[in-house]
C-alpha positions in Angstrom: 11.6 -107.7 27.2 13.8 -107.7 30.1 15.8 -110.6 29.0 16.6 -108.7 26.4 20.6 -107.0 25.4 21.2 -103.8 25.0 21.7 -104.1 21.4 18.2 -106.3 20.9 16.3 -103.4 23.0 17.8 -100.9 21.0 17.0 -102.7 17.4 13.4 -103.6 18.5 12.9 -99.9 19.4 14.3 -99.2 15.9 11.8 -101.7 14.3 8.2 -101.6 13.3 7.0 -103.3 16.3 4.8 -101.3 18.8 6.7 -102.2 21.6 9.4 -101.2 23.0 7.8 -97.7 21.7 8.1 -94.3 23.5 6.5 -95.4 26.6 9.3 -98.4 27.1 12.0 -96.8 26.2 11.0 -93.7 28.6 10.7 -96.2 31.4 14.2 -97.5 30.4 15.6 -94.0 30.5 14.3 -93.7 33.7 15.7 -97.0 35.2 19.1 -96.2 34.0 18.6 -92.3 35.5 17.9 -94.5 39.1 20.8 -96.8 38.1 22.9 -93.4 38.6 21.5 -91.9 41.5 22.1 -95.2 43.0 25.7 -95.1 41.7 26.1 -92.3 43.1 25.1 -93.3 46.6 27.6 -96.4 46.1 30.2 -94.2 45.7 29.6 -91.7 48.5 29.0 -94.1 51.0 31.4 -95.5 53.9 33.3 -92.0 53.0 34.8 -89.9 55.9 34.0 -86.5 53.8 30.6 -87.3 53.7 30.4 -89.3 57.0 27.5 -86.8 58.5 25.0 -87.8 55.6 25.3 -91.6 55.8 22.3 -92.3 56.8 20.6 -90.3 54.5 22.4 -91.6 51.2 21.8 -95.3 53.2 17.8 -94.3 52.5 18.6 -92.8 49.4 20.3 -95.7 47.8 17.4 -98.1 49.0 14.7 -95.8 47.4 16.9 -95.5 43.9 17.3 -99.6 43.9 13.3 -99.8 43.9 13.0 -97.1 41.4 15.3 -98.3 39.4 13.4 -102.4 39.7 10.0 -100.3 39.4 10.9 -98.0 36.3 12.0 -101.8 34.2 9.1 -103.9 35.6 7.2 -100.4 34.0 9.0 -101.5 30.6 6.6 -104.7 30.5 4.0 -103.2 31.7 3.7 -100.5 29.0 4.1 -103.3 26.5 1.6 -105.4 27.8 -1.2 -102.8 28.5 -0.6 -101.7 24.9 -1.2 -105.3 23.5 -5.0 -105.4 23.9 -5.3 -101.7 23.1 -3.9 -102.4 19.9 -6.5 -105.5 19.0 -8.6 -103.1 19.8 -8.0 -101.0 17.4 -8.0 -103.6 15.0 -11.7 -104.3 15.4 -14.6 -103.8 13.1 -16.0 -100.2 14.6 -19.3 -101.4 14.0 -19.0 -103.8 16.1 -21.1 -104.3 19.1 -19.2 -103.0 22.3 -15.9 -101.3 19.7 -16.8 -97.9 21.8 -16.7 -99.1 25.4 -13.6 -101.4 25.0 -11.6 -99.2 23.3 -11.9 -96.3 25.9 -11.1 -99.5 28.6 -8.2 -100.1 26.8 -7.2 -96.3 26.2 -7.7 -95.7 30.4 -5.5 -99.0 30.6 -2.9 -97.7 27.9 -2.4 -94.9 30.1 -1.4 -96.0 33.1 2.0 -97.3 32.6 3.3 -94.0 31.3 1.7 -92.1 34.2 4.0 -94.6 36.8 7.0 -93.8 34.8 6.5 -90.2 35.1 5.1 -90.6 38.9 8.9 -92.5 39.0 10.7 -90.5 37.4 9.7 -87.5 39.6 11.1 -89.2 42.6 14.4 -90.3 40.9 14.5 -86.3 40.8 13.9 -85.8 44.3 16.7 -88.1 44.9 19.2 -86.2 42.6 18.4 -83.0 44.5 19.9 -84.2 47.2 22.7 -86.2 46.0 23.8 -82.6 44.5 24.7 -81.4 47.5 25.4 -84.6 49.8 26.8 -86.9 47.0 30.5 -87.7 46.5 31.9 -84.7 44.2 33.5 -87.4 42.5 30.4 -88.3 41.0 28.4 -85.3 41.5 28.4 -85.6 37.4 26.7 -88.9 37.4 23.8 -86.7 39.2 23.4 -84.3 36.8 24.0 -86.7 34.2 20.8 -89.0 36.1 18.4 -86.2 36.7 18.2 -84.9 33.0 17.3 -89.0 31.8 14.9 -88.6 34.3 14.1 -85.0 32.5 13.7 -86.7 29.1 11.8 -89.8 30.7 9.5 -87.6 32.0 8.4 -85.9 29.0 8.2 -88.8 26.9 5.8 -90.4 29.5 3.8 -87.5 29.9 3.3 -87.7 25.6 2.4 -91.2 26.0 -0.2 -90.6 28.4 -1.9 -87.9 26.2 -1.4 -90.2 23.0 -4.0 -92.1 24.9 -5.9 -89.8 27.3 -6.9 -87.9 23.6 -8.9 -90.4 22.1 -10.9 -90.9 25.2 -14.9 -89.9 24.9 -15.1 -89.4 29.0 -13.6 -85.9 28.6 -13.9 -85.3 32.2 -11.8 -88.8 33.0 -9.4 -87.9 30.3 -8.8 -83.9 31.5 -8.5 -84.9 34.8 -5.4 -87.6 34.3 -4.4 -84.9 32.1 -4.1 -82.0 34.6 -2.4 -84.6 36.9 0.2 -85.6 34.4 0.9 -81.6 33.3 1.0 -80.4 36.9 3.3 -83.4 37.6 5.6 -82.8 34.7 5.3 -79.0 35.0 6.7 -79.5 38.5 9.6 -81.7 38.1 10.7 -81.0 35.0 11.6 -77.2 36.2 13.2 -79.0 39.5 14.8 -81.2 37.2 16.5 -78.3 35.5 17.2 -76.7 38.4 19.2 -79.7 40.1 21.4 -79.9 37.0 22.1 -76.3 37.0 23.4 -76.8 40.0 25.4 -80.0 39.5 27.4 -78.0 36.9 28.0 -75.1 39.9 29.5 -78.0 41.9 31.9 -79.4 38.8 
């Protein structure tokens, strides 16, 4: 799906194909949130004004280029853990061995969404900082990165319980859970918090 245009990503997510669904496009929100941060870093950098925290945005545009290369590789990934999941589901559920691989697939499903929010979350970490250190001249860019990352979050956090609620291991399944919710709970306030901030530097 990478080789894709904009405009074909867009009408496939618009179609009745399963993929790109809520869990692709979330991880495409995300690479383009990292696409800012490191926009951001391009455009601070090799500045006088911000001569002190070189270094740092050096680091900090390194870390948003592999976010931003993770968070689209995450875009086929989603697509292609979702592929056997849904042959799965098109079984015969009296068939022997329906029960065991569709909880493998559902445990599989849910990975790829869990990365992108696991991503996502340090996309936000990077924004923090490029709030305050970042070229005022694109201290909007920021803002405008960490609330994709606020939206990718949450839709990869519903994508992981899409899956994570059919599962008959409860224990397995509330588990991921609590680490998706805590991980969500956590950056999404941050999240909100950094842009509230951006708009105080404006």
């Amino acid at each position: 799906m990478l080789d894709m245009t904009l405009k074909e990503f867009a009408v496939a997510s618009a179609s009745k194909a399963p993929v790109p669904g809520g869990g692709g496009v979330s991880a495409m929100c995300g690479a383009l949130s990292a696409s800012l941060a490191e926009m951001v870093t391009n455009l601070t950098t090799g500045k006088k004004r911000y001569a002190q925290y070189e270094e740092e945005i050096q680091t900090i545009m390194k870390q948003a280029e592999e976010l931003r290369t993770d968070l689209l590789d995450c875009i086929n990934k989603d697509a292609e853990a979702f592929a056997p999941l849904a042959r799965a589901y098109g079984m015969d559920r009296n068939e022997e061995g329906y029960a065991e691989r569709l909880e493998a697939c559902l445990k599989e499903a849910a990975r790829p969404p869990f990365a992108i929010l696991e991503h996502c979350a340090k996309v936000v970490e990077l924004d923090e900082r490029l709030a305050v250190i970042g070229s005022k001249l694109a201290v909007s860019d920021a803002g405008t990165s960490v609330m994709l990352a606020h939206g990718a979050m949450h839709g990869a956090f519903l994508n992981v319980m899409v899956n994570t609620r059919l599962m008959k291991d409860r224990e397995y399944a509330d588990a991921f859970e609590k680490q998706a919710k805590d991980l969500l709970d956590e950056y999404a306030g941050r999240a909100l918090k950094c842009y509230a901030a951006v708009t105080e530097r404006l």
